[in-house]
N, C-alpha and C positions, 0 to 999 in steps of 0.2 A: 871261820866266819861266813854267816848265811845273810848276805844283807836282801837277801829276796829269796821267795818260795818257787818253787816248779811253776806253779801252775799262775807265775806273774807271765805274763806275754811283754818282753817289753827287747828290745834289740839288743844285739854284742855290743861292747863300749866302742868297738871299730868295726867298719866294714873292710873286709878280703879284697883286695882288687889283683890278679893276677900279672906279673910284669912280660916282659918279651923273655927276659932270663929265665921265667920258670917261677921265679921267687915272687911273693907276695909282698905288698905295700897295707900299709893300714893309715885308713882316712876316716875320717869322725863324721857319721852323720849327721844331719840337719835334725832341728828337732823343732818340735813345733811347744807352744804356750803350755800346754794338757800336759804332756809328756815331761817336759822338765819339771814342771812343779811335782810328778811322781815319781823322777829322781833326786828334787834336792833333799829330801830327809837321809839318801845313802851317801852323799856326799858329806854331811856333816858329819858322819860316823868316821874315826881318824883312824882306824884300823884298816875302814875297806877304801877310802881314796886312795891309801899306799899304794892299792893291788894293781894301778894304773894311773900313771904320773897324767898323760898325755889328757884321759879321760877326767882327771881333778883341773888340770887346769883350763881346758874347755869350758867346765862347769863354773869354775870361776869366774871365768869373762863372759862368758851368758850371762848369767845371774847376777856379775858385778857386786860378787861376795867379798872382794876385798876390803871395796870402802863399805860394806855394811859393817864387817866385820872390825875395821879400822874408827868407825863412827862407835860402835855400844862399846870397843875397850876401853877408847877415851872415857865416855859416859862411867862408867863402872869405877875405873880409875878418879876421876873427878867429881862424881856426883852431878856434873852438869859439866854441860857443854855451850862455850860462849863462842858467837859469833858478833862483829861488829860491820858494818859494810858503810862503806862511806863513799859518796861521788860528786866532784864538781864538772857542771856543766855550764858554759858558756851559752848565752842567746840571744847576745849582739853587744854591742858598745857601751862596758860598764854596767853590764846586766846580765849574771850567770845564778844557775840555779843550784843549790848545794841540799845533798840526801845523808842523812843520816838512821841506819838500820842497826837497832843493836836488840837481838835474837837474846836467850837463854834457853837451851832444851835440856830438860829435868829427865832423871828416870820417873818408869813409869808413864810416858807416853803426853807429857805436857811443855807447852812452851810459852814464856812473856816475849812481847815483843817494843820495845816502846822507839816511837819512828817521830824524827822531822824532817822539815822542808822550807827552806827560805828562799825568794830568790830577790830581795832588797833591802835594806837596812829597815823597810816597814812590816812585811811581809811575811806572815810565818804562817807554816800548818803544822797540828804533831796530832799523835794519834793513841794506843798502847793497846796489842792483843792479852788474851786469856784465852788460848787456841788447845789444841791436840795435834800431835804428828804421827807420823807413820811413816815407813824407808821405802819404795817402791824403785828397785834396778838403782839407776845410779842420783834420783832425785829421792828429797828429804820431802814432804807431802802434808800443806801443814793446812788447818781448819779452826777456824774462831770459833769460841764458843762466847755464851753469853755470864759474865760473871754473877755474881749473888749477891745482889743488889744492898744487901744489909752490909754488905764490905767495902763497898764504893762511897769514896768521900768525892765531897762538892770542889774541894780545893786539888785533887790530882789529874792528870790527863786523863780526857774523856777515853772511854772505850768502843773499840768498832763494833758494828752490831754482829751477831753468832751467824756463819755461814759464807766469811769470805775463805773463796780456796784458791792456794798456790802450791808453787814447789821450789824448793831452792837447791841448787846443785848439791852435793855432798861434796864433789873437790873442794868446791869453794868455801864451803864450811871447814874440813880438814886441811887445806892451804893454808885458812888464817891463825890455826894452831892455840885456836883462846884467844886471839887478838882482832887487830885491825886489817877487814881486806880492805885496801885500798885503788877502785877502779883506775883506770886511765881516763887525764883530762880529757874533756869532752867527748869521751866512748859515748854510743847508744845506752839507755836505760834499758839494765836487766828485765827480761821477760816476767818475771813475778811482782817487778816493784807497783804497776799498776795495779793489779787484782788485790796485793797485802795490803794497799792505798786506801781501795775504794770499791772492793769487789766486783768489779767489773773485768771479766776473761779478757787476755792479749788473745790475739791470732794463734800463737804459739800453745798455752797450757788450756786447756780443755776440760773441765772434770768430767764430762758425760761423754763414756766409753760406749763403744759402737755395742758391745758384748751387753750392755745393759738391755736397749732394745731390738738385737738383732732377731729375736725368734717373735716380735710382735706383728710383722710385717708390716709395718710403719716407715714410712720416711719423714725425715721433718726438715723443712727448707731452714735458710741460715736465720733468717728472722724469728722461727719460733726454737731455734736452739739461742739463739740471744737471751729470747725474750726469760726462757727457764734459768739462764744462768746469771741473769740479773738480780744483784738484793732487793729487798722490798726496801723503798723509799724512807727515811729515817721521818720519826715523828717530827722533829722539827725542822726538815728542810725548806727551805726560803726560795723559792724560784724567782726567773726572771727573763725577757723575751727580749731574744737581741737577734737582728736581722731574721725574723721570725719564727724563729727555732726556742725550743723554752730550754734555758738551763738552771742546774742549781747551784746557787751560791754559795762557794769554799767558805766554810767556818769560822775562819779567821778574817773575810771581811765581814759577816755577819754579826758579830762579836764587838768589831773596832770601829765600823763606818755606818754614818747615817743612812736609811732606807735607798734615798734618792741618791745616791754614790755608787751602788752598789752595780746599776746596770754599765757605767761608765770602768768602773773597775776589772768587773767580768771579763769585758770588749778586751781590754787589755792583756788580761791573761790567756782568755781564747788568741787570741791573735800572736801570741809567744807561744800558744801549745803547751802553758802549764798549769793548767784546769786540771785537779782529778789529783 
């Protein structure tokens, strides 16, 4: 088995290091983005990872090929892949907020997702994707699209608009094993639950890679990397100016309360921090 030609330049699966005894030690070098991705096509090859345990399981946890690997048997096996995530949070006295995320990833590179949000016996928000995904390392990498308008009934949960991005762990996906993950009472809010919300980037997930504009000799301060990873404003958003700052009003008071309620309701949610 030739899993590369001569005339590839690419390093021993270990470096030599010479010991005091005379005898050699073998240590795995560093590899850089470029370089790995033109050895994972030999590591799939189940012939030639035999030829070097040390050198396959390296590759493994670089590349965090097990739960890739671990994720599409399931898919295959199932036809889909169901994830549910669920979290109550607490935010003050007889006032907590409860999440509900329930995912489906199809083969073929598709996923629904349909979400709510309550946090009082009057209060609701829900939402439902028609996204695409993709596996990158150890996150599942998912992106709305926009549905086909002749399929969408008046009577089901609205649809987010095409273009929110997140990522959801893979453990946590493979953890819940088809079921329910269930968070710890009042844990922080998962990094993706905001952006799958309302497309708005956490501090945390990013989609605009340094590599996209590094050869343009550009820099761009935080406010216009904001500003690009912001959705366009939904046709029917309803704003409202509270301690002079304009925000838009959650859909569910839009929906249930009079105009003039609306900015008093707001104040309420901004001031609990569950806007969005």
């Amino acid at each position: 088995l030739k899993p590369f030609s001569r005339r590839t330049s690419l390093p021993t699966p270990a470096t030599l290091t010479p010991r005091r005894s005379g005898r050699f030690s073998m240590q795995l070098p560093q590899l850089d983005d470029d370089l790995l991705a033109r050895i994972l096509p030999f590591v799939t090859e189940v012939n030639a990872s035999l030829s070097c345990r040390g050198w396959k399981d390296y590759l493994y946890e670089a590349l965090k090929l097990d739960l890739r690997i671990a994720f599409m048997q399931r898919l295959r096996q199932q036809g889909a892949v169901l994830f549910c995530y669920n979290a109550v949070r607490p935010l003050g006295e007889d006032f907590e907020e409860s999440v509900g995320y329930n995912f489906t990833f199809l083969e073929g590179g598709s996923y629904r997702l349909a979400w709510t949000r309550t946090y009082d016996a009057w209060s609701s928000q829900g939402e439902q994707h028609l996204g695409k995904w993709s596996i990158d390392m150890e996150q599942l990498h998912c992106e709305t699209l926009a549905p086909d308008a002749s399929a969408v009934s008046e009577t089901e949960m609205r649809y987010a608009p095409a273009g929110y991005k997140f990522a959801v762990p893979l453990r946590e996906i493979l953890a819940a094993k088809g079921g329910y993950f269930e968070a710890p009472e009042g844990s922080k809010a998962a990094d993706w639950e905001l952006p799958a919300r309302t497309g708005k980037q956490s501090q945390v997930y990013d989609p605009i890679f340094p590599s996209e504009h590094a050869d343009s000799g550009h820099t761009f301060s935080a406010a216009a990397i904001a500003a690009m990873t912001q959705p366009a404003p939904r046709s029917d958003a309803r704003f409202v100016e509270i301690d002079g700052e304009i925000h838009e009003v959650s859909g569910d008071i839009v929906a249930n309360w009079p105009e003039e309620q609306w900015p008093r309701l707001m104040r309420c949610r901004l001031r609990f921090g569950i806007n969005g």
